[in-house]
Z-matrix of the N, CA and C atoms (Angstrom, degrees):
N
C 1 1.468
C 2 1.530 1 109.10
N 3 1.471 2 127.35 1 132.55
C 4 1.324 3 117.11 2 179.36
C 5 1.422 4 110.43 3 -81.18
N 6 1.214 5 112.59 4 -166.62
C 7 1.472 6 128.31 5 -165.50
C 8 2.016 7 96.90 6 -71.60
N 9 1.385 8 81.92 7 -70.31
C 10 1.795 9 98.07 8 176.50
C 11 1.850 10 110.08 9 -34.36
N 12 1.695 11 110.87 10 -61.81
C 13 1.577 12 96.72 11 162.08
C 14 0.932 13 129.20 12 -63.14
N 15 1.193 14 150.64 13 -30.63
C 16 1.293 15 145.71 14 117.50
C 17 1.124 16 120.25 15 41.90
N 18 1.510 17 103.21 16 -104.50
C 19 1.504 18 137.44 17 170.50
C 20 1.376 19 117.53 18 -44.30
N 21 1.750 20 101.99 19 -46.14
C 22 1.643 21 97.59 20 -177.54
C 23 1.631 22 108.23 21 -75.19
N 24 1.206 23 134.77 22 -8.28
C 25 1.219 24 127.61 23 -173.92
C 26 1.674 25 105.80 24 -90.31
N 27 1.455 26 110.82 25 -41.04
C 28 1.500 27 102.11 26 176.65
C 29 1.513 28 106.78 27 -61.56
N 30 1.467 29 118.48 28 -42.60
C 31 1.825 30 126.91 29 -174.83
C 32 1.676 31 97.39 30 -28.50
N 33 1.558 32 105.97 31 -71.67
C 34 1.712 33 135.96 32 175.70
C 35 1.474 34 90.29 33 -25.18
N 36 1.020 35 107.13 34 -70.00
C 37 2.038 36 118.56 35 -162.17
C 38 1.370 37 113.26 36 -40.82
N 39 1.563 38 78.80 37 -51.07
C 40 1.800 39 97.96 38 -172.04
C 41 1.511 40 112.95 39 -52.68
N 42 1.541 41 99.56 40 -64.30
C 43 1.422 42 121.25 41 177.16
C 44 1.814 43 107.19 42 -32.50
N 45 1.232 44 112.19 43 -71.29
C 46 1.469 45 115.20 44 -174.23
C 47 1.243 46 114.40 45 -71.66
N 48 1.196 47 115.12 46 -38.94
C 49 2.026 48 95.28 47 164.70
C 50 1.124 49 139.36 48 -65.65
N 51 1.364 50 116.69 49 -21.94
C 52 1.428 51 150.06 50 149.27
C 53 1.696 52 104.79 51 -28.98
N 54 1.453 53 108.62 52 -75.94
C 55 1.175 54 128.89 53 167.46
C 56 1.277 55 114.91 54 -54.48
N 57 1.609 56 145.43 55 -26.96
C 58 0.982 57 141.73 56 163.46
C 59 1.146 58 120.20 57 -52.83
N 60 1.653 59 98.91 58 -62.36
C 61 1.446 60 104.59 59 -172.51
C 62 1.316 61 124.55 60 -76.33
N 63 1.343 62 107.55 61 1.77
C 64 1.645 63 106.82 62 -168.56
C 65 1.585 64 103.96 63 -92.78
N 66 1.859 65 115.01 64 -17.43
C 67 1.243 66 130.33 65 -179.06
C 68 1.541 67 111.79 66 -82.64
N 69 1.981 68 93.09 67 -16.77
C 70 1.724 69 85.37 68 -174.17
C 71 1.792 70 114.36 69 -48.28
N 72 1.532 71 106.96 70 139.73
C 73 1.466 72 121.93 71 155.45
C 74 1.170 73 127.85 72 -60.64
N 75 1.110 74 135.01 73 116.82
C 76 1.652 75 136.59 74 165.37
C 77 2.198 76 109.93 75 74.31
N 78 0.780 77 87.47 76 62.83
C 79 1.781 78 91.41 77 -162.50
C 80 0.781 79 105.40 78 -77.32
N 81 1.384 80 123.75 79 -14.17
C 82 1.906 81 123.47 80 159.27
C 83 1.319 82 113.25 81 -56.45
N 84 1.332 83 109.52 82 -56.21
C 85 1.731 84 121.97 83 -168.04
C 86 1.292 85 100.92 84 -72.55
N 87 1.054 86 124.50 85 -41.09
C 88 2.101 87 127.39 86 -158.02
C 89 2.127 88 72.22 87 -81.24
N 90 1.182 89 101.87 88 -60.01
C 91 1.958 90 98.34 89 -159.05
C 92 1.958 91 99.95 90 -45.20
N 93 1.524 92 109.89 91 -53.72
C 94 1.649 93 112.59 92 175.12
C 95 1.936 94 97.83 93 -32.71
N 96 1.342 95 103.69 94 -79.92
C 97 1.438 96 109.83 95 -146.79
C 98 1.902 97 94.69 96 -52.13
N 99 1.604 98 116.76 97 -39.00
C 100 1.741 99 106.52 98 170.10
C 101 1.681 100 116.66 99 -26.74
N 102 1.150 101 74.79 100 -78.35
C 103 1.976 102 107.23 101 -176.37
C 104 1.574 103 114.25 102 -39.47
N 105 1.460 104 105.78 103 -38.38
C 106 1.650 105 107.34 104 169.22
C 107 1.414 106 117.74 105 -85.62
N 108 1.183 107 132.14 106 -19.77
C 109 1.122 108 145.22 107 166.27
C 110 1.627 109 115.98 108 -54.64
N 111 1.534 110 108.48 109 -55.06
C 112 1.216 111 115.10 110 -176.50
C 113 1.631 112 97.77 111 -77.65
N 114 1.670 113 127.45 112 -58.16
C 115 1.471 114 103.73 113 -178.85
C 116 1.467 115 131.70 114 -45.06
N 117 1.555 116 118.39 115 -15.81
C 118 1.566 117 137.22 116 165.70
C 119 1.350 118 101.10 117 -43.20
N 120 1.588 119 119.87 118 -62.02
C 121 1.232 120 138.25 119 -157.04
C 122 1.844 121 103.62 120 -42.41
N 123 1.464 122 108.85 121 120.05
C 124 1.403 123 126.94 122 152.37
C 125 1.427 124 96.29 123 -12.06
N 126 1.434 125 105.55 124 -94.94
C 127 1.518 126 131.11 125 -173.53
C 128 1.544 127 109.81 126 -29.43
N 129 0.944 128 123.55 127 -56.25
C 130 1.367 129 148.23 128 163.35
C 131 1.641 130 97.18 129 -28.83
N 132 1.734 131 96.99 130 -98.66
C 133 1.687 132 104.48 131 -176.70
C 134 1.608 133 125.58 132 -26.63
N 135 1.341 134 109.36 133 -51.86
C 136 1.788 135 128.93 134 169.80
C 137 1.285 136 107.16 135 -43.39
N 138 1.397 137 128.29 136 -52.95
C 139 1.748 138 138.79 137 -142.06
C 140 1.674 139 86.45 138 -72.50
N 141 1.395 140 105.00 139 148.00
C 142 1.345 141 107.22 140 -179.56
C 143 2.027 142 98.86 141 -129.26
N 144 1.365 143 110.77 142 4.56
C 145 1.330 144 135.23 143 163.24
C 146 1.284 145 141.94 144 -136.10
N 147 1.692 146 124.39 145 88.33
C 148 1.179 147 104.30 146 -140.59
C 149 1.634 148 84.21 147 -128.20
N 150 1.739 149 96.87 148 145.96
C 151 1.792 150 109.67 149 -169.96
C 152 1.871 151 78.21 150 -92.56
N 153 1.455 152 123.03 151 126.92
C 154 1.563 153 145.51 152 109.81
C 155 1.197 154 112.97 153 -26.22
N 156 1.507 155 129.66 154 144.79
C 157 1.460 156 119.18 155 131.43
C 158 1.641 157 102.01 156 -112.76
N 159 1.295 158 105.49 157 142.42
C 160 1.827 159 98.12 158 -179.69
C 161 2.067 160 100.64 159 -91.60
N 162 1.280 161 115.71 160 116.78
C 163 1.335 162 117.91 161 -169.99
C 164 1.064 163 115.14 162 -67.00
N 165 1.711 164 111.19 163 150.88
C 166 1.657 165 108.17 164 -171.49
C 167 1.946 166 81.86 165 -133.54
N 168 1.645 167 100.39 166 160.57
C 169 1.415 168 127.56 167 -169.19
C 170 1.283 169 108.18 168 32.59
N 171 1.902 170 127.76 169 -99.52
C 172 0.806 171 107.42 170 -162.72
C 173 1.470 172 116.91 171 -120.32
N 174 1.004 173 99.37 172 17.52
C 175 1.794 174 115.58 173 178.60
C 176 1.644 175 102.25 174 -59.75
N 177 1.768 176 108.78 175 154.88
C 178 1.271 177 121.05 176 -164.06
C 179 1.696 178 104.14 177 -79.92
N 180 1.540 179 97.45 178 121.39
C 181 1.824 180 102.96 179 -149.92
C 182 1.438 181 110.91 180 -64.19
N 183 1.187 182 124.66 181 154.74
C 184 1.713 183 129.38 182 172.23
C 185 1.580 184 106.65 183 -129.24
N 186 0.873 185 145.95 184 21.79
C 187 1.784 186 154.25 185 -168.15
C 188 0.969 187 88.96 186 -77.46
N 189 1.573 188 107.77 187 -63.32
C 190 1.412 189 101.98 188 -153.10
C 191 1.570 190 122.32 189 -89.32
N 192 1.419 191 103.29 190 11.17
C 193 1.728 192 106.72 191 161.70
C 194 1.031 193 112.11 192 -100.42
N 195 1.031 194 97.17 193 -9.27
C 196 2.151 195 94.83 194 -172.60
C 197 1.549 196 104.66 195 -56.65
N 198 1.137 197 130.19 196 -57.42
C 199 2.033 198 139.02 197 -168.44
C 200 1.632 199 84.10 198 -59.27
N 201 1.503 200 150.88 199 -40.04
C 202 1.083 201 124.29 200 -172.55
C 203 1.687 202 108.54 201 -88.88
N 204 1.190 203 108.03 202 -26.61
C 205 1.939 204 98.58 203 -168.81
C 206 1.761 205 102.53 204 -89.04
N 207 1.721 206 108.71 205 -1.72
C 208 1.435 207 98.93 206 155.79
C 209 1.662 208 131.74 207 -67.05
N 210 1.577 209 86.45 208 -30.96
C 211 1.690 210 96.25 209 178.24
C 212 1.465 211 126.07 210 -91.32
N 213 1.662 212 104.83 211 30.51
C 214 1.462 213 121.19 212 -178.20
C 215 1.406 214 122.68 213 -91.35
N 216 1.643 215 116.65 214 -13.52
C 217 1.315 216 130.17 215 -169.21
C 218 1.727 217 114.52 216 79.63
N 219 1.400 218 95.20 217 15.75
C 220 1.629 219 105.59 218 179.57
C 221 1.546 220 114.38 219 -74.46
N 222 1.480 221 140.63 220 164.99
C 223 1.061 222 122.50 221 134.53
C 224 1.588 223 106.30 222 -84.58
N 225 1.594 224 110.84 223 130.79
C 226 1.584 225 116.99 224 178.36
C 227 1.658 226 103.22 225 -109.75
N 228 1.586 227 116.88 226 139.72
C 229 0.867 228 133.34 227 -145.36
C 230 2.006 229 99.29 228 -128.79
N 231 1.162 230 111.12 229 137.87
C 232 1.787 231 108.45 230 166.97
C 233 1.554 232 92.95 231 -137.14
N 234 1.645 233 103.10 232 143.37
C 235 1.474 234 111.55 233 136.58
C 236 1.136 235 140.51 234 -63.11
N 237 1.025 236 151.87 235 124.76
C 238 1.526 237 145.74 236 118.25
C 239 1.528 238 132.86 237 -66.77
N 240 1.693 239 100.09 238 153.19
C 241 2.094 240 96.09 239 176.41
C 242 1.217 241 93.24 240 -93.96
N 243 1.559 242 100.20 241 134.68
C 244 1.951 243 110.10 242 132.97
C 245 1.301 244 120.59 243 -125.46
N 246 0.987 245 113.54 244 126.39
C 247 1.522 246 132.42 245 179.91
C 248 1.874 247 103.73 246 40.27
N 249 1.366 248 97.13 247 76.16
C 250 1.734 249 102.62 248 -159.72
C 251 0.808 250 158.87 249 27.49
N 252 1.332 251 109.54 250 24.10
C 253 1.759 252 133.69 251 162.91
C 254 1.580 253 98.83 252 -101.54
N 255 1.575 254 95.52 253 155.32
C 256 2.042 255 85.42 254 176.92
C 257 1.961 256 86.80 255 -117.41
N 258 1.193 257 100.10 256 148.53
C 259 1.586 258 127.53 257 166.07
C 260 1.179 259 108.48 258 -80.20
N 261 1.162 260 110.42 259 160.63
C 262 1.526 261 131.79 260 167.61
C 263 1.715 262 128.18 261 -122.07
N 264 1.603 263 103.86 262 125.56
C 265 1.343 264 98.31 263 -160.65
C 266 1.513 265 108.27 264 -137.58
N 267 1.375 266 114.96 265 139.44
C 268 1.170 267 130.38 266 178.97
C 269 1.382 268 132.06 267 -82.78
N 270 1.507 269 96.98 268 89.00
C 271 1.478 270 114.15 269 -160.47
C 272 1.685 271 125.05 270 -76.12
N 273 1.179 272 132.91 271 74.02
C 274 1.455 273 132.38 272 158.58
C 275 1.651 274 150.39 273 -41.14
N 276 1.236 275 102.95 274 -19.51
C 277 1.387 276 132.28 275 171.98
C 278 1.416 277 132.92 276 -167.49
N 279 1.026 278 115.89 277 143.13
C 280 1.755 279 114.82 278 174.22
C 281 1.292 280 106.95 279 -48.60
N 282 1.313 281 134.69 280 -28.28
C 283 1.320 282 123.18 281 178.25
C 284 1.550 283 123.56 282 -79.74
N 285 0.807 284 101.73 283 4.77
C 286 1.610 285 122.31 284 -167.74
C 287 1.830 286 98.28 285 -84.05
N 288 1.450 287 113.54 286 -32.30
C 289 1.699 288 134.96 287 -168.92
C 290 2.057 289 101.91 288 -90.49
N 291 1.145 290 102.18 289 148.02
C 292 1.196 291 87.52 290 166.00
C 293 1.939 292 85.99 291 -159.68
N 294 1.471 293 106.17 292 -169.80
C 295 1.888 294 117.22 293 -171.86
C 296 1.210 295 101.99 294 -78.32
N 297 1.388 296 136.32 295 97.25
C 298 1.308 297 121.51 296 162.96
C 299 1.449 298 136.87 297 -60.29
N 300 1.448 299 128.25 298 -119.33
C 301 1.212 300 153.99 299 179.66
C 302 2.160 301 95.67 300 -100.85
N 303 1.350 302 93.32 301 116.05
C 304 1.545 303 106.93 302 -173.63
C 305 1.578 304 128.67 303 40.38
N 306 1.419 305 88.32 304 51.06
C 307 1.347 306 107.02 305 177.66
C 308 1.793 307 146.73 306 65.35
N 309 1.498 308 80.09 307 24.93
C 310 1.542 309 108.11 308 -166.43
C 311 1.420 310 98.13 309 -80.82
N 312 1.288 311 112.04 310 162.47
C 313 1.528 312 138.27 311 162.28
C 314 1.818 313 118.67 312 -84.78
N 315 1.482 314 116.60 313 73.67
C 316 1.432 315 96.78 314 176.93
C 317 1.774 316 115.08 315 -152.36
N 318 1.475 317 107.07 316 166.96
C 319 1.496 318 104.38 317 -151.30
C 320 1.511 319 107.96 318 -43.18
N 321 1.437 320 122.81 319 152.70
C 322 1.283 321 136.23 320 144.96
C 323 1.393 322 136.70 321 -25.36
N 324 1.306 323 114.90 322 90.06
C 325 1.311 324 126.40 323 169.89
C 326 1.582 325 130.69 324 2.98
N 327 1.440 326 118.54 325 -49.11
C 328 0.930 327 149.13 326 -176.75
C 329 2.013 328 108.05 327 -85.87
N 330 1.064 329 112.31 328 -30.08
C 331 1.448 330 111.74 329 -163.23
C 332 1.928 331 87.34 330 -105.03
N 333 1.132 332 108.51 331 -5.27
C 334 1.740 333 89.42 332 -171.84
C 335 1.497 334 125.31 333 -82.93
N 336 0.956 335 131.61 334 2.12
C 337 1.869 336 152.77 335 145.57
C 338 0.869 337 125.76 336 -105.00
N 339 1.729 338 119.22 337 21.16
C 340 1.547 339 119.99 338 138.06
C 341 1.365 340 102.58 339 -54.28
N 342 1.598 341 114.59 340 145.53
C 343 1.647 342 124.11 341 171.30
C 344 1.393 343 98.08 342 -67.56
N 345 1.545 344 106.53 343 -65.37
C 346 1.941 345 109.34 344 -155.21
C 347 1.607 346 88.88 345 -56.01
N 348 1.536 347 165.74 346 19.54
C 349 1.441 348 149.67 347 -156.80
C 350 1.606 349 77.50 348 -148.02
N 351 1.084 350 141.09 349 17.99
C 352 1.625 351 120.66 350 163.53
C 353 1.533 352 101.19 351 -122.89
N 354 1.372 353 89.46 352 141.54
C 355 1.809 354 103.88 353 178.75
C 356 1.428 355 110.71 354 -135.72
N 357 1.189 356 113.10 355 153.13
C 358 1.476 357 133.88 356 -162.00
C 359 1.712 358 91.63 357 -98.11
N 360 1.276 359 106.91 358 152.06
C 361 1.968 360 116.29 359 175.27
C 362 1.792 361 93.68 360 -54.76
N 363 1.569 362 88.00 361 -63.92
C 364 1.993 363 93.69 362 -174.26
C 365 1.032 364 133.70 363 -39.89
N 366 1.624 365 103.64 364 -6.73
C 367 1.895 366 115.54 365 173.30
C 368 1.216 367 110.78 366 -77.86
N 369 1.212 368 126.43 367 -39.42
C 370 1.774 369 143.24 368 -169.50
C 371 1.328 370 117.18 369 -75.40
N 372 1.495 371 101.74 370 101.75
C 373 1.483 372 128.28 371 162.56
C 374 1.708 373 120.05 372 -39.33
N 375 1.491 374 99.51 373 -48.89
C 376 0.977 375 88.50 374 -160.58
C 377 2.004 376 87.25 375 -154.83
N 378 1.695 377 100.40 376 139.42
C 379 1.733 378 99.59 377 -158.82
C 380 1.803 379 111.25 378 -123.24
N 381 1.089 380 124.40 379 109.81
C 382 1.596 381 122.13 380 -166.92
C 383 1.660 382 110.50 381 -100.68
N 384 1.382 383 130.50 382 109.03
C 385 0.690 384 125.46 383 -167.80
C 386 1.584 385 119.00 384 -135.85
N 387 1.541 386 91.87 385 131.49
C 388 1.673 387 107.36 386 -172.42
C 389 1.768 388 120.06 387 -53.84
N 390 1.094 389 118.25 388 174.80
C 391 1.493 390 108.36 389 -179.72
C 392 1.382 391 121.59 390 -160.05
N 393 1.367 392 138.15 391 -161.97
C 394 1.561 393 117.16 392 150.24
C 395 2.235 394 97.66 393 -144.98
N 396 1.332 395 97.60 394 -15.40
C 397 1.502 396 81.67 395 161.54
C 398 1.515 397 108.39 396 -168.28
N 399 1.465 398 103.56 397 159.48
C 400 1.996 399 109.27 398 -140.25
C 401 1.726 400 78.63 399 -130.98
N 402 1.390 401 103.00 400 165.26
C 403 1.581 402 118.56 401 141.40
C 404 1.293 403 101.20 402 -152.46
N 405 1.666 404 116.64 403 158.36
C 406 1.260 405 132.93 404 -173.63
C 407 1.927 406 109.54 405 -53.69
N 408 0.823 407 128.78 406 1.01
C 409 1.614 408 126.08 407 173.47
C 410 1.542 409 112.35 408 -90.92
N 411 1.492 410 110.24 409 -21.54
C 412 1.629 411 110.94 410 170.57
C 413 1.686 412 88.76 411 130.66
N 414 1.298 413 130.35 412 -28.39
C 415 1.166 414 138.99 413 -171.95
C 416 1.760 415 106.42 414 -34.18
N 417 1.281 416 101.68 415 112.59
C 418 1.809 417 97.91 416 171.64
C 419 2.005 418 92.09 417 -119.34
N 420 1.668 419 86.45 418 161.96
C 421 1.298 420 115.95 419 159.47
C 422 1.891 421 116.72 420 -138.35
N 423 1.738 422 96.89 421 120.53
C 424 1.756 423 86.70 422 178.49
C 425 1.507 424 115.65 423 -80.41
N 426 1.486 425 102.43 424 -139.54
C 427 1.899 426 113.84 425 146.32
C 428 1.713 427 106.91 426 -59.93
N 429 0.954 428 145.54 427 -32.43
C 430 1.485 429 133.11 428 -175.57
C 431 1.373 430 87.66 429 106.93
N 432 1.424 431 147.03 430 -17.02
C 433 1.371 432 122.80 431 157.72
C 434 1.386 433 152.06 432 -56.89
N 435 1.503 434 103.41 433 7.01
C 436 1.214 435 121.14 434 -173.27
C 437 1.659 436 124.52 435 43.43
N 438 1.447 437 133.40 436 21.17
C 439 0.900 438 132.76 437 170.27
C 440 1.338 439 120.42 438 -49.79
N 441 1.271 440 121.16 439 -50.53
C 442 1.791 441 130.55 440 -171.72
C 443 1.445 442 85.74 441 -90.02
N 444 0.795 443 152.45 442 -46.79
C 445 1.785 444 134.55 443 -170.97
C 446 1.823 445 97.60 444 -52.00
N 447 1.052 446 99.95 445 -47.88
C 448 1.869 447 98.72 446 -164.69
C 449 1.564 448 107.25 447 -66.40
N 450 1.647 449 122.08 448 -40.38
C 451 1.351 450 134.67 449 -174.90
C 452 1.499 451 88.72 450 -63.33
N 453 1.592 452 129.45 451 -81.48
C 454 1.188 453 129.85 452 163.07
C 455 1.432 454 122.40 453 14.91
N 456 1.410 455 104.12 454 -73.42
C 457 1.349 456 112.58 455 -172.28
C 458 1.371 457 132.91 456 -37.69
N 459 1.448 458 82.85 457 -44.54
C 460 1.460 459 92.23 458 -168.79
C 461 1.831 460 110.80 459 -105.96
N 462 1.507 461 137.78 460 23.45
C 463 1.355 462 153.33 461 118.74
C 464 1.187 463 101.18 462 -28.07
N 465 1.600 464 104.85 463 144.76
C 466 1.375 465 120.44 464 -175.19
C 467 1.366 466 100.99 465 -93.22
N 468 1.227 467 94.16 466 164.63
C 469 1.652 468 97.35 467 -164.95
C 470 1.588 469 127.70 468 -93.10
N 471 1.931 470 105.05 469 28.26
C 472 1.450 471 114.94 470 -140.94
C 473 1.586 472 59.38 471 -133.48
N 474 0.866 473 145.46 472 -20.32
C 475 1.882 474 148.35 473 -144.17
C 476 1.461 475 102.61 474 -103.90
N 477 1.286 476 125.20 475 102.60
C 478 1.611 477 112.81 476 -161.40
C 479 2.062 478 103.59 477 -91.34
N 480 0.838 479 95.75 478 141.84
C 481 1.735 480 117.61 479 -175.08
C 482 1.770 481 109.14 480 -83.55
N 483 0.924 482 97.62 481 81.61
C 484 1.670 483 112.73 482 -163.17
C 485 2.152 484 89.79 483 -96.46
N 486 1.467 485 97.55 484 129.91
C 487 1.944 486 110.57 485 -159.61
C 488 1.991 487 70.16 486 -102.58
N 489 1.375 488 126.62 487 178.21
C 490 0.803 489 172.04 488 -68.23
C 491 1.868 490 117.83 489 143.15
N 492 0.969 491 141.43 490 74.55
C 493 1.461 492 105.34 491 164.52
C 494 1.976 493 111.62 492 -177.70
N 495 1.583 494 86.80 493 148.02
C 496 1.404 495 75.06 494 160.36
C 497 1.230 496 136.52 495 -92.00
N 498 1.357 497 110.13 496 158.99
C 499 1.295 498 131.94 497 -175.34
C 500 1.742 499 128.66 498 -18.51
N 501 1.614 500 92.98 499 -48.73
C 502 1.671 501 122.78 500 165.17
C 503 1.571 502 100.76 501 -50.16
N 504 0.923 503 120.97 502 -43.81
C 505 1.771 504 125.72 503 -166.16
C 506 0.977 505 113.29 504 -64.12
N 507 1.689 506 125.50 505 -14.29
C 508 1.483 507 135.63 506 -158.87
C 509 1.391 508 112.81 507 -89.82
N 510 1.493 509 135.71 508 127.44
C 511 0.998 510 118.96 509 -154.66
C 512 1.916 511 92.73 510 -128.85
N 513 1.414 512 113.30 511 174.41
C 514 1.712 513 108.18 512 164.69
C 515 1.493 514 103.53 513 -68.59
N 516 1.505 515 129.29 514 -48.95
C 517 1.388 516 125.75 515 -161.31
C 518 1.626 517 113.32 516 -146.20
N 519 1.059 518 129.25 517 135.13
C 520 1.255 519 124.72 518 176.65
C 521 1.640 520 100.89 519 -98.34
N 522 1.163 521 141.20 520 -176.10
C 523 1.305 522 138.49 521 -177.93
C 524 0.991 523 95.00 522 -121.43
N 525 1.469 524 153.64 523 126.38
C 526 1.427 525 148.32 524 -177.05
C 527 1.674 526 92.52 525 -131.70
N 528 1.534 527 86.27 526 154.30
C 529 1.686 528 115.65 527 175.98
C 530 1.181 529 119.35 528 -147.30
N 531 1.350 530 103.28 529 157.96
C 532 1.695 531 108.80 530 -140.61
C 533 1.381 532 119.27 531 -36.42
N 534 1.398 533 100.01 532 -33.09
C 535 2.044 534 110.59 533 -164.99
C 536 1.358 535 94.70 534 -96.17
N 537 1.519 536 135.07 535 -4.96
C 538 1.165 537 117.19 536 166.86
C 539 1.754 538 135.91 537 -83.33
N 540 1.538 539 113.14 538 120.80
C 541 1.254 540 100.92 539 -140.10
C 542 1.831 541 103.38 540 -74.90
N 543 1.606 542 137.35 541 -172.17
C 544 0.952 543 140.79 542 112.86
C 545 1.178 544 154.65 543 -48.55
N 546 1.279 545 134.28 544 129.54
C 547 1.225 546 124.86 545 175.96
C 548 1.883 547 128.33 546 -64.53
N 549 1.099 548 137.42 547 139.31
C 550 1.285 549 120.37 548 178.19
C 551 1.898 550 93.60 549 -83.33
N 552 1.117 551 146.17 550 -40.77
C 553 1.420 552 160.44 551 130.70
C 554 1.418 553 152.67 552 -61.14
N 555 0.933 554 148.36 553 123.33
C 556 1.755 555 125.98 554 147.10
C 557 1.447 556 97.66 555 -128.06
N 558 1.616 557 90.17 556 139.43
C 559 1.638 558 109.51 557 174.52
C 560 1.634 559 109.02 558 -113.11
N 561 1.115 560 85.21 559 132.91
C 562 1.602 561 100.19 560 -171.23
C 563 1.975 562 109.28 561 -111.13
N 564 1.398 563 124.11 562 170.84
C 565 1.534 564 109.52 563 164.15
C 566 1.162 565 121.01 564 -77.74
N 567 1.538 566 129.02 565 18.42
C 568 1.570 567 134.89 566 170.33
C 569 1.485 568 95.05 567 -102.19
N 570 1.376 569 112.22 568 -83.95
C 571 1.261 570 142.17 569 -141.68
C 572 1.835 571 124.84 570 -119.51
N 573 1.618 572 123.51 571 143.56
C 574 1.042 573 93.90 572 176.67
C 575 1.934 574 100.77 573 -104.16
N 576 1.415 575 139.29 574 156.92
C 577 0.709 576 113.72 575 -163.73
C 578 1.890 577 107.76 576 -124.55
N 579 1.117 578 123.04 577 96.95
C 580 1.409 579 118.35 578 -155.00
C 581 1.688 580 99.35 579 -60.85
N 582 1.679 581 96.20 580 126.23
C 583 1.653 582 95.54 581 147.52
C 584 1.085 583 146.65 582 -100.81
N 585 1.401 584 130.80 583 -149.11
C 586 1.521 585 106.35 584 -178.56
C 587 1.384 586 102.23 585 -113.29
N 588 1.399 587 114.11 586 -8.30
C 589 1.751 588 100.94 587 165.77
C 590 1.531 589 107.49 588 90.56
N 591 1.542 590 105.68 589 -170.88
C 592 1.509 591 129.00 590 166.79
C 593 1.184 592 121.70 591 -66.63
N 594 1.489 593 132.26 592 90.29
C 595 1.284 594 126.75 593 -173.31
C 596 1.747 595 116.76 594 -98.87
């Protein structure tokens, strides 16, 4: 397949999961039963550092677990972008978040060059990550910006990569390339679906 098919097949992907998920029904309730699913998780319970993503539009929501997996004795963790890399931040309270740049959920302006509130990938036990289209082998596709592929990278490799998503998102095949990573997971509101990860 060349580069050009490639591209046009994830475009396709994009396009219809997009559309999937934006049709999903009840995305509170399907997003609850995600979110409990994954706090179930072994991997999960063990992690004593766990990367959040706080969800934006129509991605499978996490807001509303965040106020309970603060009161777990975890350190809980969010990304943010700067200038297209995303940061890592050491999240203590909902108040700590405020509306950014197009209506996002992310830390406070003021708190983001505190030292003790910056964290390294290599701290994170355990890594949850948003998406817009999955297949059962671990295969993700994001926006095509590669932001979470690059953060990714550099997670230890003992740190399992747990996707996010609904069910709709699930595809037969994602098209992956070389730098695009695997999932060790995706949890869906059925099923969790093991991948094959970082090989």
């Amino acid at each position: 397949m060349t580069e050009q098919e490639l591209a046009d097949q994830k475009t396709a992907i994009r396009t219809a999961a997009h559309a999937a998920r934006k049709a999903q029904a009840d995305k509170e309730g399907v997003s609850q039963r995600i979110t409990d699913r994954v706090m179930q998780m072994p991997a999960y319970q063990s992690a004593g550092c766990v990367m959040w993503y706080v969800d934006v539009r129509d991605e499978a929501r996490t807001r509303h677990a965040l106020p309970e997996a603060l009161t777990q004795g975890k350190r809980i963790v969010v990304p943010y972008c700067v200038d297209g890399e995303l940061e890592l931040f050491w999240l203590e309270s909902m108040d700590e978040l405020e509306l950014g740049m197009y209506k996002i959920l992310e830390p406070r302006a003021d708190l983001r060059d505190v030292a003790s509130k910056k964290v390294t990938p290599q701290e994170l036990d355990f890594v949850m990550v948003p998406g817009v289209g999955f297949d059962r082998r671990g295969g993700r596709t994001g926006h095509g910006k590669g932001y979470y592929d690059k953060l990714l990278q550099h997670a230890r490799p003992d740190a399992p990569l747990v996707a996010l998503a609904f069910e709709c998102q699930m595809f037969d095949e994602i098209p992956m390339q070389p730098h695009d990573i695997f999932m060790d997971a995706i949890v869906t509101q059925d099923a969790v679906y093991p991948g094959r990860g970082r090989t």
